[in-house]
Structure formats: C-alpha cells, structure tokens
C-alpha positions in Angstrom: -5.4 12.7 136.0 -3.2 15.0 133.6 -5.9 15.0 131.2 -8.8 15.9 133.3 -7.0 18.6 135.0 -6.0 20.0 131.3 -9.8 19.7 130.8 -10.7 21.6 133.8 -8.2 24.5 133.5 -9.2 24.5 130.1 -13.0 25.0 130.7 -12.6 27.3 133.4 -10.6 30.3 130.8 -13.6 29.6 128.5 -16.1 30.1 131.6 -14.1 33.2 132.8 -14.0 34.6 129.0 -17.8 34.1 128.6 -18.6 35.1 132.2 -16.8 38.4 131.8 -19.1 39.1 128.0 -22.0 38.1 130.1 -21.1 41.3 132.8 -20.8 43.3 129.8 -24.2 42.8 128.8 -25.2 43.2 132.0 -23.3 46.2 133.2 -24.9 47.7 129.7 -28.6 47.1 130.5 -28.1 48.4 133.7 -26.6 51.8 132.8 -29.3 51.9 130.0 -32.3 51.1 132.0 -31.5 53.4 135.0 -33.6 56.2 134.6 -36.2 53.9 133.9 -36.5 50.9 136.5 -34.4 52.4 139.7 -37.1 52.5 142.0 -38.4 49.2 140.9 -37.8 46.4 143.1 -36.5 43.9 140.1 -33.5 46.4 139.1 -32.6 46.7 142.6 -31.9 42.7 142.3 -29.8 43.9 139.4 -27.9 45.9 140.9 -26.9 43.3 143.2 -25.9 40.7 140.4 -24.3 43.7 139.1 -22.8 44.8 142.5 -21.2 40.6 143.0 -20.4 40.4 139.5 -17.7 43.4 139.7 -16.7 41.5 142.8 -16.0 38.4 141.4 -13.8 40.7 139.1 -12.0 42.5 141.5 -11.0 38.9 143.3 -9.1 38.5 139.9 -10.1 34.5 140.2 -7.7 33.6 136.2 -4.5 35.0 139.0 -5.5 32.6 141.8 -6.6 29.5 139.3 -2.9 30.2 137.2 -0.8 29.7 140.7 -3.2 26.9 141.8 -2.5 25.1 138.7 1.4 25.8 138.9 0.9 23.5 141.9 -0.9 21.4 140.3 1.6 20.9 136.8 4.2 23.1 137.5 8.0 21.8 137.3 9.1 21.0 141.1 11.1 24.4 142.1 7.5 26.9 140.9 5.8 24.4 142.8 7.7 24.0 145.9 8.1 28.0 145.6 4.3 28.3 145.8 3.3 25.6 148.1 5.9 27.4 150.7 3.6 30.8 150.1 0.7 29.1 150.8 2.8 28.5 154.7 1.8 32.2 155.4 -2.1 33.4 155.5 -0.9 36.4 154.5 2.4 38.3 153.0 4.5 41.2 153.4 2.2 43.3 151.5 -0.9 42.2 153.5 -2.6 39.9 150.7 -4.2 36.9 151.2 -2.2 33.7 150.1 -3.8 32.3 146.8 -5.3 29.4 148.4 -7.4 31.9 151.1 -8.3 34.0 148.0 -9.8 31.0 146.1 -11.8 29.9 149.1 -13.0 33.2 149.4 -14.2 33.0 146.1 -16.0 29.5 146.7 -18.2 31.2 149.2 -18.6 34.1 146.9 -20.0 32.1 144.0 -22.0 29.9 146.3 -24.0 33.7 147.5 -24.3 35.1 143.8 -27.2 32.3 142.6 -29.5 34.2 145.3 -29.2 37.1 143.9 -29.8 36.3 140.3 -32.9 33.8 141.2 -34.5 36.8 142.8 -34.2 38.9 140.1 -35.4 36.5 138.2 -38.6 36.0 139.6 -39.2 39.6 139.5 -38.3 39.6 136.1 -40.7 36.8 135.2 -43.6 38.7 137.1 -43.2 41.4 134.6 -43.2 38.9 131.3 -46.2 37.2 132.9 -48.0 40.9 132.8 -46.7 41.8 129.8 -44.9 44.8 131.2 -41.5 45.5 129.4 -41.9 42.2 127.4 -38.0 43.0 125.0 -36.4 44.6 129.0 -37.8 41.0 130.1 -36.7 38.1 127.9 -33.2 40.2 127.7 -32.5 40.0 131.2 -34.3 36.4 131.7 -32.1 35.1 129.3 -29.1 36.9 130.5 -29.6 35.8 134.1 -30.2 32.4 133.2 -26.6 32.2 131.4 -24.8 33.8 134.3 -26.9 31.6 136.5 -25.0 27.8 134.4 -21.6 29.8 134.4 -21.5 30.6 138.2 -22.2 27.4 139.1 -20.2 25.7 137.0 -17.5 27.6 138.1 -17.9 27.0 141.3 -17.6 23.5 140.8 -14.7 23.5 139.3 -13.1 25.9 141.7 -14.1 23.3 144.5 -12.2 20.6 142.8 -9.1 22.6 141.8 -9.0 23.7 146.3 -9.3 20.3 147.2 -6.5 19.4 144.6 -4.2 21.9 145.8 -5.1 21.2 149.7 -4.4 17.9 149.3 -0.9 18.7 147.6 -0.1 20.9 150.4 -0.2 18.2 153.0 2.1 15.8 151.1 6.2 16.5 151.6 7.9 17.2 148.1 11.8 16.9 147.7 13.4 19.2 144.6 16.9 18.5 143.0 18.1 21.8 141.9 20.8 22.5 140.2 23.1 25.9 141.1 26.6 26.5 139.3 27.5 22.7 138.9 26.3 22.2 142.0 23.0 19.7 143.1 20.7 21.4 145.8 18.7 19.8 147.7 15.1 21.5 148.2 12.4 20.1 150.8 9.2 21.3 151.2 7.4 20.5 154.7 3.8 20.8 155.8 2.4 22.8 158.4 0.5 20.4 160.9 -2.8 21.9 161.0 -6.3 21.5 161.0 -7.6 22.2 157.2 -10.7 22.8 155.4 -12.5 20.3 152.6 -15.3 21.5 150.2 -18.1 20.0 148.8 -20.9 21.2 146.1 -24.6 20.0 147.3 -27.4 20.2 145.5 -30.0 21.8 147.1 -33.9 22.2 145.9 -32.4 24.9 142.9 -29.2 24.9 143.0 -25.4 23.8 144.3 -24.4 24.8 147.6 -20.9 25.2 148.9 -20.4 22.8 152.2 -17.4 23.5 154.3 -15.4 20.9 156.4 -13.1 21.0 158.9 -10.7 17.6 158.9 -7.9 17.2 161.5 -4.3 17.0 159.9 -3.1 13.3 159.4 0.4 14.4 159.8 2.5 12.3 162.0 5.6 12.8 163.7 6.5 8.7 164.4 7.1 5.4 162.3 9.5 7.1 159.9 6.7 10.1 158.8 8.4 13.5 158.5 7.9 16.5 161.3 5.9 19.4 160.0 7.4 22.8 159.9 10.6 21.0 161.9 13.6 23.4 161.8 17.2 21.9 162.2 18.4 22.6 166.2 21.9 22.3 166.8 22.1 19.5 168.8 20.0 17.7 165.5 23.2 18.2 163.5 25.6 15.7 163.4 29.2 16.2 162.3 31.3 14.0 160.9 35.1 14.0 160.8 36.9 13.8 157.4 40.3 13.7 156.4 41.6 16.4 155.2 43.5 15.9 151.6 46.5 17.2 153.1 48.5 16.9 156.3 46.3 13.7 157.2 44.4 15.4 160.2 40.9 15.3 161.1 38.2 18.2 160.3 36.1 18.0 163.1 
C-alpha cells in the first residue's frame, strides 16, 4: 500500500507539472489568436478550457493533495492535527477544509472534458476544410494532451478522497511526548453521513459518480462515541495516598 500511494503522489506532481506547461501553451495561443478567431464559435470553446484551466489553478490542487497525503504518510501528531481540521467544513478564516476543496475539484475535473471535446470538434471541422490547417493540428494536439492529463487526474484525485475519507472514520491514538512527559492524543470521528466517489466510463470519457453512505460508527459493544466530550459525572476520581502525612487525596 506504501508503494502505490508513493506511486500515485508521485504521478500526480508530474501530471500537475505537465498540466500547468500545457495552460501555458494554451493561454499563449489564445492571446495570439484573439484578433483573429474571437467571434468564431471554436475559440469561444477556448476560452472556456482556458476559463476552467485558470480555475483548476486558482483551487491550488499540489496544497490540497500535500495535506491529503500528510494523512495519508504523515507521522501520527501532522496527521491527527489534520484529520481534526477536516472536523470543521470550514475555518476561522472562512476556507473550505482540504477534504471539501478536493471534492470540489473532483467535480471540477469531471466538467472540464466537455469543454475541451467541444472544442475539439470545432477544431476538427476546420482541419477537415482545410481552414487554418498549422491554428488546427496545434490546438488538436494540445486539447488532446490536456484532455489524458485531466482525466487522469481525476482518477487519481478520486482515489487519494476515498483514502483520506476512509482514514477520517477510523479512531487514531498519538503518544506525544512534552518536557519528559508522555501525552496522550485521541482523535475521534464525527458520526455522519459521508460521501464515496467513483470514476465511470461513459461513451467518451470518465465520469465522477457521487455517493452518499450512512456512517458505520457505533456507540455499543466496546466501539468508541463519535465527537464524545468528557461530562463531569464521566470522570471518575480516585483516592491516592499522599507521600506525606498518610491522608487521602480525594
């Protein structure tokens, strides 16, 4: 399991690297060609790759994938740290919790190959008349690389949610270690409904399927309660001797 998560972390910074050259090219043709192809119905599709591309930039996916792998291989404390952000849809400062922002990307990616398969054909129309035949193969070419990176992205960024979904269920226990002194860290669930995705192939490409699945979490037959806080009639105190005067702490 170690391995193939190294492999897909991995593959996604060489995806992200190439994706972001791809824009490049992209964003360059498109500033080029302006004057040219505005009012044309093919460069309006452009502009629309071009428009979800810088999008998909702005999410700032390598941040989200580098705390979802933290979960993921991170030492215990950076892990327990992040799976207690992921408690909160939202922080202090109004942001979506990594785990939100990656879904959100999901159903990004899963809209972009729409876009780019329309433009496409438009594209081909004008190879098939000749018109523009150097414009043409460019873009054909270009859309057809963004076209393998986005969805193989978004394969990979399904697997590396359900990962880190399922780790958010589970209870993890961390031993710290403060100023001599052992700590005891416990991370607890919160008991609620949660979402699964899948990656269907459909006709010409992968789709993003979304599933809602009812928490498993129980609260009998020794399982832990989720987001339980410690009342104080669940505390129990226990008298100890004291090391001097032989009386009872209590």
């Amino acid at each position: 399991m170690g391995s193939e998560i190294k492999s897909v972390e991995d593959r996604l910074k060489s995806f992200l690297g190439q994706l972001q050259t791809e824009y490049g090219i992209l964003d360059r043709i498109v500033y080029k060609g302006k004057n040219q192809h505005r009012h044309c119905i093919y460069f309006q599709y452009l502009l629309k790759v071009r428009r979800d591309l810088r999008l998909l930039e702005t999410a700032h996916l390598d941040e989200i994938l580098s705390s979802c792998f933290q979960v993921i291989n991170g030492n215990k404390p950076k892990k327990v740290h992040f799976l207690e952000s992921l408690k909160r849809k939202k922080s202090n400062s109004g942001k979506y919790n990594f785990l939100e922002r990656l879904l959100g990307v999901a159903r990004l990616l899963t809209q972009m190959v729409e876009q780019m398969l329309k433009a496409a054909t438009e594209i081909s129309t004008l190879l098939a008349r000749s018109f523009f035949m150097g414009f043409s193969l460019t873009v054909l070419a270009l859309l057809a690389r963004l076209r393998v990176l986005i969805q193989q992205i978004l394969l990979d960024v399904v697997l590396v949610f359900n990962i880190v979904s399922s780790i958010s269920r589970e209870k993890h226990c961390v031993k710290l270690l403060e100023e001599g002194m052992e700590v005891f860290r416990e991370y607890y669930p919160l008991k609620e409904d949660f979402i699964t995705l899948e990656c269907v192939w459909e006709t010409d490409k992968f789709m993003l399927h979304e599933k809602m699945i009812k928490s498993d979490i129980q609260t009998k037959n020794g399982k832990f309660k989720a987001n339980s806080s410690l009342d104080p009639s669940a505390i129990q105190y226990q008298s100890l001797e004291a090391f001097l005067g032989g009386k009872n702490i209590g």
